[in-house]
N, C-alpha and C positions, 0 to 999 in steps of 0.2 A: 446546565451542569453536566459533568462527566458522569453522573450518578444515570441519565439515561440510558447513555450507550449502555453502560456497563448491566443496569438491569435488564434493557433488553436483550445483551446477551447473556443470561446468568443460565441459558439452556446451554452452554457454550464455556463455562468458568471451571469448569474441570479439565482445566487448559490441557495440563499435559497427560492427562489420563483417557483421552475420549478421541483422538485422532483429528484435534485441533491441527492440521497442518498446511504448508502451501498447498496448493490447488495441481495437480498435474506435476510435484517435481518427482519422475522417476529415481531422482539421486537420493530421495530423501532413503531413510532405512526405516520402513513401518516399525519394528521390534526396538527404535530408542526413541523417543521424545525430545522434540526440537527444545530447545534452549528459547524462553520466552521471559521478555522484558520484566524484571521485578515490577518496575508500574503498571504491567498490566498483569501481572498476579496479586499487588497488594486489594487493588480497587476492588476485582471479586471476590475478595476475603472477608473485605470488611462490610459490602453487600450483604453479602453471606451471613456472615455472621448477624445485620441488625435484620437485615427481612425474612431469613429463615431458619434462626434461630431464635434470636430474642424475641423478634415478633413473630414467630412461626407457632407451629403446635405446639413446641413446650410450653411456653406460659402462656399460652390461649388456654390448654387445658389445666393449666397448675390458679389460672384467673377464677375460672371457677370451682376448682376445690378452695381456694381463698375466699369466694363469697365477694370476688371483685365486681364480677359479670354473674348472670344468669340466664340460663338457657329456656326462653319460654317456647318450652315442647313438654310432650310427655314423657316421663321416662319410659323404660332408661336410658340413659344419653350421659354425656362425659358430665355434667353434671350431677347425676346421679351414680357416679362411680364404674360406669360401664366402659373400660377402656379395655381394649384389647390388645393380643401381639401381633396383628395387623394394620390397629391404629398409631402403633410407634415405629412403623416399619421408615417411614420415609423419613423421621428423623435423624435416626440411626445410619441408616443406610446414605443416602444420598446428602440431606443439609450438613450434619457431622463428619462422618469417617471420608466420603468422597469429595464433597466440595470444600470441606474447609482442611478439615488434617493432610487428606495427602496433600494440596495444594499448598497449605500453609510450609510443610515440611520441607518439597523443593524449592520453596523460597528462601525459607529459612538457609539451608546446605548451598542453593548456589549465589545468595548473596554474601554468605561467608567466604568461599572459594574467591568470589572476586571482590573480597575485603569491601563489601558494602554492608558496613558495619552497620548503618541506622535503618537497612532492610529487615535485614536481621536481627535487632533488637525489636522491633516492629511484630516483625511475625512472632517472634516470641512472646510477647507480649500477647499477640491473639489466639496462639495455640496456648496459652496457659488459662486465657479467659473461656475459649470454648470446652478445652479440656474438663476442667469446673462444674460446668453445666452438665455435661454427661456422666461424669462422677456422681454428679448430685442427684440426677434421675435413678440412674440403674447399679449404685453403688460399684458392684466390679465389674471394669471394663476390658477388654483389650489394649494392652499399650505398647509393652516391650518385645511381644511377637506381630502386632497389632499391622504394619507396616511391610514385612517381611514375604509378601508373595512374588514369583511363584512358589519360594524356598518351604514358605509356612502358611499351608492351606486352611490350619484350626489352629488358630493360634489362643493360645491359654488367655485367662485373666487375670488380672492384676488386682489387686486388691486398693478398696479404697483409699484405703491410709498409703498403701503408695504411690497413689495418682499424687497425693496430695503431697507431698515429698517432691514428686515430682514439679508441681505447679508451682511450688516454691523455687525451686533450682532452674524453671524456665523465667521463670521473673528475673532472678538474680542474673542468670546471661543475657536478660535482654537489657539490666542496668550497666552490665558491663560493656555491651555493643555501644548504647547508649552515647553512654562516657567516655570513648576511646574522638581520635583526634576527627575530624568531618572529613568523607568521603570525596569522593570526587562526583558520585552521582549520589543523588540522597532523593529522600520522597518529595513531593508539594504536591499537587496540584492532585495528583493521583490520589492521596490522603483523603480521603472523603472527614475523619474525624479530628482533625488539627492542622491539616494544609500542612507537614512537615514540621510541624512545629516540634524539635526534640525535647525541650522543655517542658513543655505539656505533656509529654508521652511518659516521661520521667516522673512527674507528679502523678499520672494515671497508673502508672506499674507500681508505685509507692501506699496507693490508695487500695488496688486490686491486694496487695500483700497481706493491709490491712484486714483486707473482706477476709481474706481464706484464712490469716491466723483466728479471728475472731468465731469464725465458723466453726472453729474446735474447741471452744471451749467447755464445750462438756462431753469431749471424744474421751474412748479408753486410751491409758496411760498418757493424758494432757492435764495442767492443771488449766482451770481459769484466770489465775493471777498472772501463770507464766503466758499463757497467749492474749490477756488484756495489756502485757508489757510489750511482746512481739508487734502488738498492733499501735499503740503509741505512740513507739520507737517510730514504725513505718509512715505512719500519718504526719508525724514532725516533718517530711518531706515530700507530704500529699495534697492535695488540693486544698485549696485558702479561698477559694469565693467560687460565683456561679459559673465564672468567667472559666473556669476549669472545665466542669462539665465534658461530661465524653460524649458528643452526638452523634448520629448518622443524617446530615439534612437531607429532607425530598420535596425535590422541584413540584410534585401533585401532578403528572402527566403520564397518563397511559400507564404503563408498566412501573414507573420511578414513582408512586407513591406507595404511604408510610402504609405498613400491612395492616394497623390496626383498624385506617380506613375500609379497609375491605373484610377485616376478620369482626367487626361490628358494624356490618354498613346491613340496611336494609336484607341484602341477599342472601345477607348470614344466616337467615332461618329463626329470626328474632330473640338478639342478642341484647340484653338491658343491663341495669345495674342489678346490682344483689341489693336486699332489700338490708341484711344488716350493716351494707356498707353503708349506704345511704342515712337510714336512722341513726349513726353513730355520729354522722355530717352534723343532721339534723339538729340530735339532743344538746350537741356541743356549741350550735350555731357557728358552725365552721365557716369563715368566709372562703374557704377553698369550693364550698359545695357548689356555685356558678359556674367555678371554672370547669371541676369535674362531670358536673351534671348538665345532663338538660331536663326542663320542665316538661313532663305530661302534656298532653291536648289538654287537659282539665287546668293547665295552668302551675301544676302542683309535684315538687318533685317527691318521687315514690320508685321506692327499687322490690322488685320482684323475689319474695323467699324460697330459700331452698326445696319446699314438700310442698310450694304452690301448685295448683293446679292452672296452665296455662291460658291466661287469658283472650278472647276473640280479637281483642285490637290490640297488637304490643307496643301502639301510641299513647295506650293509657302507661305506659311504663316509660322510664327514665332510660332515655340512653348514653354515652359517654361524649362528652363536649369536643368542641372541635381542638382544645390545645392538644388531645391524645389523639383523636381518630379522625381529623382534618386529611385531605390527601398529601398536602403541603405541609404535615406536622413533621417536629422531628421525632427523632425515636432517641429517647437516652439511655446510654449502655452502664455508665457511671456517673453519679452525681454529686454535687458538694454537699448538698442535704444528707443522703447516705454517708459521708464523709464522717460528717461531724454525728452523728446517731453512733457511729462505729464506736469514734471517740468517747461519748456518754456514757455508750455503755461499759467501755473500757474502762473508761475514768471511775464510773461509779464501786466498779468489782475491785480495783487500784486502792481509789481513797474515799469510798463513801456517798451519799447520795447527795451534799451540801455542793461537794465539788464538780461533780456530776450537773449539778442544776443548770447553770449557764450555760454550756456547752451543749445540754439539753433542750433549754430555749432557742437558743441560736441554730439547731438542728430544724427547729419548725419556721424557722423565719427564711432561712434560708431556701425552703422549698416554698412557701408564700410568695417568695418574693421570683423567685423560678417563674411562681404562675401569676406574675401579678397583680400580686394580694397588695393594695396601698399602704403603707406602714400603719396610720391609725389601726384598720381594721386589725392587721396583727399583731400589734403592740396590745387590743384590747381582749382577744382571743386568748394569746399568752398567760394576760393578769390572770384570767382567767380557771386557768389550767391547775391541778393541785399540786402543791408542792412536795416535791420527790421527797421520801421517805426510805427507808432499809427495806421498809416491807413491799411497796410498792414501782420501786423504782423502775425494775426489767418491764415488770407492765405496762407503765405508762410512758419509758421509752421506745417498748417495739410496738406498743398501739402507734404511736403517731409516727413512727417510720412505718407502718403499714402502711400508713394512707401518702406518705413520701413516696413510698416505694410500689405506688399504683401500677399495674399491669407490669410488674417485674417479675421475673423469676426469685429474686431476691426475697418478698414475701415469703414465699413458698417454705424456702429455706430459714427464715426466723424464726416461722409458726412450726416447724420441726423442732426444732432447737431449742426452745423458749416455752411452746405452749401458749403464747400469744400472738395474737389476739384471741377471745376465746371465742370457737364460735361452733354453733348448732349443727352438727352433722345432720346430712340426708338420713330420713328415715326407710326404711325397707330395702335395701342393699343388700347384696352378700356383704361387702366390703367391713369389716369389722370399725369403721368410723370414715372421718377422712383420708384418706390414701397415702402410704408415707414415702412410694415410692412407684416409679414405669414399670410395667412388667417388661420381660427383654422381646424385643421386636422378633416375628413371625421367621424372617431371614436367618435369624440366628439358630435358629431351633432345628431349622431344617440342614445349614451348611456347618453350622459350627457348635456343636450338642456340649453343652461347660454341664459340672456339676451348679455352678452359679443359677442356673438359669432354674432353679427347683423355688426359687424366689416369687411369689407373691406379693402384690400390692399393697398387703397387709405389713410386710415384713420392713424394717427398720434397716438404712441405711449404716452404716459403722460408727458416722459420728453422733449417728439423733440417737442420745440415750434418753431424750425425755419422757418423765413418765405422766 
């Protein structure tokens, strides 16, 4: 697959910003940036974006404040709340602002220019989704001066609410690019996540609109009614089965596998299940728990607590099964499962928890079936489950999109928002509980001094009003 080349050059994917050029041409002019193939900008974007963002530090460390993973060391360690403005440096700095925004952005502008409209809605579409993510961490970011050097050496921030403004209105031109008549050159093969397929990409920006209106639901001056509608509306023309699915696939070779193999693998400094994930498997008799888990040397699956003290063999502990951290696994960026939990939970704040219910079943079957759960066993699990009620519904819909939405960033962000799932904070921290947000990266502090940056870990993002 093309997925190799491209990750082994991904020292090399900040095409136009690092002196990517011919070899020897004195004609060329150092001080402008050669003009480079849309296909060979889209491939490291979307690289980019699944191996070192999604599956990069942010939700490696957002995994264990979720209680997904567990860090069998002493504290303190990202599990114990110990993150520093050194430890988000490289997020910030190189996976975010340099390899995917600027790059995304000259894709974006010069597949415009030469009317390659399905580039362009493309990158749109991935500069809205990573946009997102960095909103979500460090609340105000850089955006509207963000881009602007050598003109703008400290460029101001932006506030979250209008990132999120903004992620909305990249969506919207990338449904517009979308839509418009077919190009003369358009993506496949380069596409790592739908081989060109524009219709797929259409149901994925429709899906993505969903996530971000649903995500405000309890922002200031939003109601819940009015963004459970926003999200509806958008979902009526979002993924319908698994077949959707937004993945990144890897070949398992050298450089081209899935990061979670390496970000849990042996060398990670022994890296397990969290022990309330597991128990919560357990108590329910989850048949997901095979696929997500593997058994102890003792035979036995068992996940590691938060205030544990580290164990001498971390084979007496549970680690993550091969469908997530296989080297040939894929990594998924959006899912049908997610989908329909949007929907659930939409539906429920809409019209109630009766309505809510089947679209709430269907949300867990549809990731069972992801992970090839036999129907029996899901249909029995289901029965099982208690019936949504007013009081309980949010609960027991973003519990079981928890466990859908394994080593996602997307957890991260419901347990904000929601307050579920509930779970035991580390004890002895400074951290005033779990973490509700990044501190800003080391780089910032020193070249670009915001009043923003007076921000704390403790401190609450603009939309999590949860109390």
């Amino acid at each position: 697959m093309k997925i190799i080349r491209t990750l082994a050059l991904m020292s090399c994917s900040m095409l136009l910003f690092t002196g990517c050029k011919k070899f020897l041409d004195i004609n060329d002019d150092p001080n402008n940036p050669l003009t480079v193939k849309e296909s060979l900008m889209l491939s490291p974007i979307e690289a980019a974006t699944s191996t070192l963002v999604v599956g990069g530090t942010s939700t490696n460390v957002t995994a264990y404040w979720m209680q997904h993973l567990s860090l069998n060391q002493q504290a303190p360690n990202l599990e114990s709340y110990y993150i520093t403005n050194v430890d988000v440096n490289n997020t910030w700095s190189y996976s975010l602002y340099t390899t995917v925004f600027q790059n995304v952005r000259v894709l974006i502008n010069q597949a415009t220019a030469a009317q390659r409209y399905e580039y362009a809605g493309l990158g749109q579409a991935l500069f809205a989704y990573n946009l997102a993510i960095a909103a979500d961490l460090w609340n105000n970011i850089p955006y509207s001066e963000g881009f602007r050097m050598p003109q703008v050496t400290k460029p101001k921030y932006d506030s979250q609410e209008a990132m999120y403004i903004t992620i909305q209105q990249l969506l919207d031109s990338a449904l517009l690019n979308l839509n418009k008549p077919g190009s003369k050159v358009v993506p496949e093969a380069d596409d790592y996540i739908y081989n060109g397929d524009i219709d797929q990409w259409k149901k994925l920006v429709y899906t993505l609109k969903a996530r971000y209106y649903l995500r405000l639901s309890k922002a200031p001056g939003r109601t819940a009614a009015l963004q459970a509608d926003s999200a509806l509306t958008a979902l009526a023309k979002g993924f319908g089965s698994n077949a959707d699915n937004a993945f990144v696939p890897y070949p398992g070779t050298g450089s081209a596998s899935n990061p979670w193999y390496y970000n849990t693998g042996e060398a990670s400094g022994g890296v397990v299940l969290g022990q309330s994930f597991v128990d919560s498997l357990k108590i329910r008799q989850d048949p997901r728990l095979p696929v997500i888990a593997t058994k102890n040397k003792a035979g036995e699956y068992v996940g590691r607590g938060v205030n544990d003290i580290p164990v001498a063999d971390p084979k007496m502990l549970s680690a993550v099964n091969s469908f997530y951290a296989d080297a040939a696994a894929k990594l998924y960026l959006v899912t049908y499962s997610e989908a329909l939990f949007i929907k659930a939970e939409a539906t429920f704040i809409k019209s109630g928890a009766a309505a809510a219910a089947p679209v709430y079943k269907d949300a867990i079957a549809a990731h069972m079936s992801m992970l090839g759960v036999p129907a029996a066993a899901q249909q029995t699990y289901i029965d099982s489950r208690p019936e949504l009620t007013a009081a309980n519904a949010v609960q027991q819909i973003i519990t079981e999109k928890y466990i859908a939405d394994f080593l996602s960033p997307e957890a991260y962000n419901d347990w904000r928002r929601t307050g579920y799932p509930q779970l035991k904070p580390y004890v002895g921290s400074t951290a005033k509980g779990i973490p509700r947000r990044w501190p800003y990266p080391a780089v910032e502090l020193l070249t670009n001094p915001q009043p923003d940056q007076k921000a704390t870990i403790n401190d609450r993002v603009w939309w999590d009003t949860n109390n």
